[in-house]
N, CA, C and O atoms as a MOPAC input file, in Angstrom:
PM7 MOZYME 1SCF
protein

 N      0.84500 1    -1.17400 1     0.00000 1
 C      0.00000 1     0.00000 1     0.00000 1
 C      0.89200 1     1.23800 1     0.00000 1
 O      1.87700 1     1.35000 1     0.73000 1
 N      0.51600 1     2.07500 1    -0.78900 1
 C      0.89600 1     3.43800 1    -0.52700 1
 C      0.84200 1     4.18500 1     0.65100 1
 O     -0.21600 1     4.40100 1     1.24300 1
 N      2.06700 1     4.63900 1     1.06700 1
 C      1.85200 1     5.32500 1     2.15900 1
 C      2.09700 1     7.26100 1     2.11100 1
 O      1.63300 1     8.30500 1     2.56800 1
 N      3.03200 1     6.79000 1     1.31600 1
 C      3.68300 1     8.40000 1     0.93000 1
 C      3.58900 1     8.94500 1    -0.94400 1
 O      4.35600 1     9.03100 1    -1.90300 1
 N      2.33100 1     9.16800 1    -0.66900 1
 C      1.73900 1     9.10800 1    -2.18400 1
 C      2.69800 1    10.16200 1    -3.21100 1
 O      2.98300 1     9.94700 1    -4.39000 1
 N      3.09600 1    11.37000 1    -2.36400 1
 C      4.10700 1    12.26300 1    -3.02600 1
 C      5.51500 1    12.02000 1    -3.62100 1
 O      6.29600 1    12.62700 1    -4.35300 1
 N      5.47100 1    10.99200 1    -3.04500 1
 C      7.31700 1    10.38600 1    -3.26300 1
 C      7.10600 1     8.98500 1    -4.19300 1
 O      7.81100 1     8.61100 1    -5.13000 1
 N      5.80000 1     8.27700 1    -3.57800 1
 C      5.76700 1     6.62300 1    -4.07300 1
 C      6.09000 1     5.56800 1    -3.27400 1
 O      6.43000 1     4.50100 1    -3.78300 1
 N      6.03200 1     5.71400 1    -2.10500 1
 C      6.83900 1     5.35400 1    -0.96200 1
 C      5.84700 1     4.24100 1     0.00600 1
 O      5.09300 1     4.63700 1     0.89500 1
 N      6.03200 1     2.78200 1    -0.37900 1
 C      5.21300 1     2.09200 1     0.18500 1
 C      5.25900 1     1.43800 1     1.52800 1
 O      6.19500 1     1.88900 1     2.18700 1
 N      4.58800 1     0.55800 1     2.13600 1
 C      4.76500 1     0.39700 1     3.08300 1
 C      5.70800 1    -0.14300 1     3.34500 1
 O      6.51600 1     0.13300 1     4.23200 1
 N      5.72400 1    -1.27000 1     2.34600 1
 C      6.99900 1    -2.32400 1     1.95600 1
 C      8.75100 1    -1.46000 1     1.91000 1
 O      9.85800 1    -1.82800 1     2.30400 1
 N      8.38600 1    -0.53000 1     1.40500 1
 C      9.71600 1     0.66400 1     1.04300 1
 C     10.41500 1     0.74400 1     3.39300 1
 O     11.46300 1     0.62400 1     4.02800 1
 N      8.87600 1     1.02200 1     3.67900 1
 C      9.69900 1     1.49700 1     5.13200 1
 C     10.04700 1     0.03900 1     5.53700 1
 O     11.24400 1    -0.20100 1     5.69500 1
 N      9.22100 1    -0.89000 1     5.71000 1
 C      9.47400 1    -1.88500 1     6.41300 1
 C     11.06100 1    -2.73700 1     6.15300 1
 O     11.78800 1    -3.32800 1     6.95100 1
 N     11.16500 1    -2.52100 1     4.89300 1
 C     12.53200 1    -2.54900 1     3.91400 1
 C     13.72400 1    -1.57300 1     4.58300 1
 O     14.88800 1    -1.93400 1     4.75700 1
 N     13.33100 1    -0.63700 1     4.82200 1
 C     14.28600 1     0.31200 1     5.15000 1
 C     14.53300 1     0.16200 1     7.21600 1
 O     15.53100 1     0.71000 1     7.68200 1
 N     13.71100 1    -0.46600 1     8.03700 1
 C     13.73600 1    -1.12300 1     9.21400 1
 C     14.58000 1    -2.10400 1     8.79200 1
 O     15.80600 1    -2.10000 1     8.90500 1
 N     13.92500 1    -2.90800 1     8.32400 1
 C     14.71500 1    -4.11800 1     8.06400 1
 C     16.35900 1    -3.77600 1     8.21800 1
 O     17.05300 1    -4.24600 1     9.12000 1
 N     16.79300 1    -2.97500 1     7.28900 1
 C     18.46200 1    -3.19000 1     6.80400 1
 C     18.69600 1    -1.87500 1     7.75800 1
 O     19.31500 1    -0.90300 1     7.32600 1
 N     18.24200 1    -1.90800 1     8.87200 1
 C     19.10700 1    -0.68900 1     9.98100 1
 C     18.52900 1     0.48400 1    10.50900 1
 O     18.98200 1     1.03500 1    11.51200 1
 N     17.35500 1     0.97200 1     9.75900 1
 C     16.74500 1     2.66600 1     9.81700 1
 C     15.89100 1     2.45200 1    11.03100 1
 O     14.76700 1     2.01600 1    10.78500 1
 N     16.23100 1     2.69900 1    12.47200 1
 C     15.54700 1     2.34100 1    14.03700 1
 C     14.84500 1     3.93800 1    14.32700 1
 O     14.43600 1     4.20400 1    15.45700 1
 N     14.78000 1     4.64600 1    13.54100 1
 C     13.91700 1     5.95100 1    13.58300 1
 C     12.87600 1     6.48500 1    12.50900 1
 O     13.14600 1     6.24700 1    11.33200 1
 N     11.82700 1     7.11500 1    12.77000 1
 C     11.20900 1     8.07600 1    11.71900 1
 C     12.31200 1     8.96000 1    10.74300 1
 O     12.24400 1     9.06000 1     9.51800 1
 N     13.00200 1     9.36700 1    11.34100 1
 C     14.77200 1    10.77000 1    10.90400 1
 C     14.96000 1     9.56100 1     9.88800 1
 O     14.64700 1     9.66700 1     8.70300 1
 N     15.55800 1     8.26600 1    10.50900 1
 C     16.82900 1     7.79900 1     9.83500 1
 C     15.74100 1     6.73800 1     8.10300 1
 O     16.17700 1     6.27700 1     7.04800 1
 N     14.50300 1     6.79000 1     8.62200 1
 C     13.76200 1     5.77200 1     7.08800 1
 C     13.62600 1     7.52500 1     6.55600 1
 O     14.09800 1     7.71500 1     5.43500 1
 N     12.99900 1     8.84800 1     7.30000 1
 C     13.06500 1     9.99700 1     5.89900 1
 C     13.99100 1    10.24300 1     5.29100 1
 O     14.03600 1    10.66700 1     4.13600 1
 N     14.95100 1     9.97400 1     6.09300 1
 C     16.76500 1    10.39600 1     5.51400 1
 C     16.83700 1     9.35900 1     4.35100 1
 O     17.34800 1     9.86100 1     3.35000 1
 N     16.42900 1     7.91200 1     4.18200 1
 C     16.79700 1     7.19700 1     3.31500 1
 C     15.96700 1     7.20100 1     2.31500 1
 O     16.43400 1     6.78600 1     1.25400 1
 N     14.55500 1     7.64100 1     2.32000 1
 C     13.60100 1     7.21100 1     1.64900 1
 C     12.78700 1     8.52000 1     1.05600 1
 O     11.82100 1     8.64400 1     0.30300 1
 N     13.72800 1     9.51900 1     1.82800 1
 C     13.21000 1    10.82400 1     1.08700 1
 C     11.51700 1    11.18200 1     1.40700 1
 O     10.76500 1    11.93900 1     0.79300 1
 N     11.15400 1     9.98300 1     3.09000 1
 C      9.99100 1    10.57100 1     3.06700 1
 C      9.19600 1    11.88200 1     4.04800 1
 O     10.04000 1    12.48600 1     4.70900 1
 N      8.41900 1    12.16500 1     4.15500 1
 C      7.16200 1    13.18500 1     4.46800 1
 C      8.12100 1    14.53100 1     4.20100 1
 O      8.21300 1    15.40200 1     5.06600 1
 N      8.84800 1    14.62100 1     2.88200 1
 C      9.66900 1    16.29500 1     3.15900 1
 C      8.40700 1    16.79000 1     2.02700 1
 O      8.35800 1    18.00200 1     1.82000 1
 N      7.43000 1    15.94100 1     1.31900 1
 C      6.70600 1    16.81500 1     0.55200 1
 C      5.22300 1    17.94300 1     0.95900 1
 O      5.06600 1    19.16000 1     0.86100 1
 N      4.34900 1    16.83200 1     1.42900 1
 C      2.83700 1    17.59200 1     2.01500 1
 C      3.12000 1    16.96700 1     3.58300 1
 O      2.45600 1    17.59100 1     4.41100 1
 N      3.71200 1    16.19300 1     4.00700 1
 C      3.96100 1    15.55800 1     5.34200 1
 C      2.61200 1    14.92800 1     6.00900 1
 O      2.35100 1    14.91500 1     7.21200 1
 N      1.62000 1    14.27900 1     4.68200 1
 C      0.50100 1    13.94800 1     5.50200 1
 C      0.63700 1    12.11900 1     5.69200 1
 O     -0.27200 1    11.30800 1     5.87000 1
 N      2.03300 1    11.90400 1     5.58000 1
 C      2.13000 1    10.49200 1     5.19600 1
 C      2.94000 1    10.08100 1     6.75700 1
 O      3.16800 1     8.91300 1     7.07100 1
 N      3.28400 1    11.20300 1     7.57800 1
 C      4.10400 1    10.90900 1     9.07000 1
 C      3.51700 1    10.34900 1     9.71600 1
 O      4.07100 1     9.52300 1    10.44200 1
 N      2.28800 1    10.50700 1     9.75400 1
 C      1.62300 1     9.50800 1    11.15700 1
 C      1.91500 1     7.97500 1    10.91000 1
 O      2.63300 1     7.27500 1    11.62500 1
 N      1.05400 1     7.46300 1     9.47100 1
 C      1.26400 1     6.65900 1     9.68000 1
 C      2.68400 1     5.81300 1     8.72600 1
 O      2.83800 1     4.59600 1     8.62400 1
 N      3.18900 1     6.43300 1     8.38600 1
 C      4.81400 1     6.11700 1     8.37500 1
 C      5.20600 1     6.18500 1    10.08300 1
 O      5.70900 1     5.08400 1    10.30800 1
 N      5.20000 1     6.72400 1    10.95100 1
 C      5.68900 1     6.34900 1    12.08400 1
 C      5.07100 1     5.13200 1    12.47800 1
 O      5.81700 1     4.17600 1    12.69000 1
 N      3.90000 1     5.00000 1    12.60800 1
 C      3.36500 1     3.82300 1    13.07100 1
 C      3.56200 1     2.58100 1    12.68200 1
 O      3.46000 1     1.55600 1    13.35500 1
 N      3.94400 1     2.74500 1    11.20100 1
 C      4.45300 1     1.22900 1    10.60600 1
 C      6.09000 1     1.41700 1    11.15500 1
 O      6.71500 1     0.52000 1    11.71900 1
 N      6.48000 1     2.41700 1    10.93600 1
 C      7.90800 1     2.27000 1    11.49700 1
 C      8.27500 1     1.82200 1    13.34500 1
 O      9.36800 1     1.46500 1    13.78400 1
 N      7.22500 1     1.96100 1    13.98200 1
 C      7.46700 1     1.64200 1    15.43500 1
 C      6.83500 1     0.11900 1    15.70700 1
 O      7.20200 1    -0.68600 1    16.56400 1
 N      5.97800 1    -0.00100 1    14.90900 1
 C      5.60100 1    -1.35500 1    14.40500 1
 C      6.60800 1    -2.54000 1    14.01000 1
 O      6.56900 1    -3.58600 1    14.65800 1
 N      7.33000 1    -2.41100 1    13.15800 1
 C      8.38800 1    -2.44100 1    12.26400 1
 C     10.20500 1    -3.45900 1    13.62500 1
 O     10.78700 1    -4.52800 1    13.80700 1
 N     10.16500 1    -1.91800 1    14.11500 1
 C     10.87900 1    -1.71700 1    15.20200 1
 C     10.64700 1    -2.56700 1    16.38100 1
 O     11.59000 1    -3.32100 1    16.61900 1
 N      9.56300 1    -2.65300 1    17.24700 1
 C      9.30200 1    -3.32200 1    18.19400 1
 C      9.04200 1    -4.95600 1    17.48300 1
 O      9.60600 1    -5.88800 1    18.05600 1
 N      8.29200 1    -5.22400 1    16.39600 1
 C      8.98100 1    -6.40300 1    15.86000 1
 C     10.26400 1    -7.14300 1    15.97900 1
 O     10.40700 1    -8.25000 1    16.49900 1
 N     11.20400 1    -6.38100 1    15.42200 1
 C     12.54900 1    -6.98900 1    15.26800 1
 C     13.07700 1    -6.86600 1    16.51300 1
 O     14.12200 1    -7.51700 1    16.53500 1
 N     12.81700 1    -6.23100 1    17.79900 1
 C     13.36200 1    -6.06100 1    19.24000 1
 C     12.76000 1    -7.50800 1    19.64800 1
 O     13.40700 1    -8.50100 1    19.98100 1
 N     11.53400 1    -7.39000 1    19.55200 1
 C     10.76400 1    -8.89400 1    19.60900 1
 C     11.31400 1   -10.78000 1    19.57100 1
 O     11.13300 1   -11.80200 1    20.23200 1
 N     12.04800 1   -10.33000 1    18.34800 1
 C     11.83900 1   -11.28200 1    17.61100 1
 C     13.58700 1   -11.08500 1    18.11600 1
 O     13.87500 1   -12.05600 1    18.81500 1
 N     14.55600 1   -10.31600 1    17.99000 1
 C     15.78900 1   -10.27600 1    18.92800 1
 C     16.03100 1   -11.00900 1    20.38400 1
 O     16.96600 1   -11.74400 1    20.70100 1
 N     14.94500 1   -10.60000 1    21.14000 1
 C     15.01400 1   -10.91300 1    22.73000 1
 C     14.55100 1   -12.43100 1    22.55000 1
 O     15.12900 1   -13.25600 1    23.25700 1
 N     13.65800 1   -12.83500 1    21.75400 1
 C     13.22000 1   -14.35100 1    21.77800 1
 C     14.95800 1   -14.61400 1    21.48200 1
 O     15.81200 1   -14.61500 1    22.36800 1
 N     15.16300 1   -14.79000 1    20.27600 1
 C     16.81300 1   -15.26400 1    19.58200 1
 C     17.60800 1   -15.33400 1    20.65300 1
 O     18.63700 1   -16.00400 1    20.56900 1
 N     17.21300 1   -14.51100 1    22.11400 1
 C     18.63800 1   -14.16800 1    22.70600 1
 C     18.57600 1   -15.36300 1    23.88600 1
 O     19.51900 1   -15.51300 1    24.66300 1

């Protein structure tokens, strides 16, 4: 799904960008060039991104 309709920027794009290291909202806009256009795509770009995040902490602490 589209999340960041101004850029093209799907959900898959952030979850992608968690995946390989980006542990902030800053560090997936820095890579992905997102909400610098209308910024109506931050909410829920954060939410998949803290989503995203507490996943892989998740799924870390089980591994450990």
């Amino acid at each position: 799904m589209y999340v960041c309709l101004c850029r093209g920027i799907t959900d898959q794009d952030i979850k992608d960008a968690v995946a390989n290291g980006a542990e902030s909202y800053r560090e997936v806009r820095d890579l992905l060039d997102l909400g610098t256009c209308c910024g109506r795509c931050a909410p829920e770009a954060r939410a998949i991104i803290s989503d995203e995040v507490s996943q892989l902490v998740a799924r870390l602490a089980i591994a450990a």
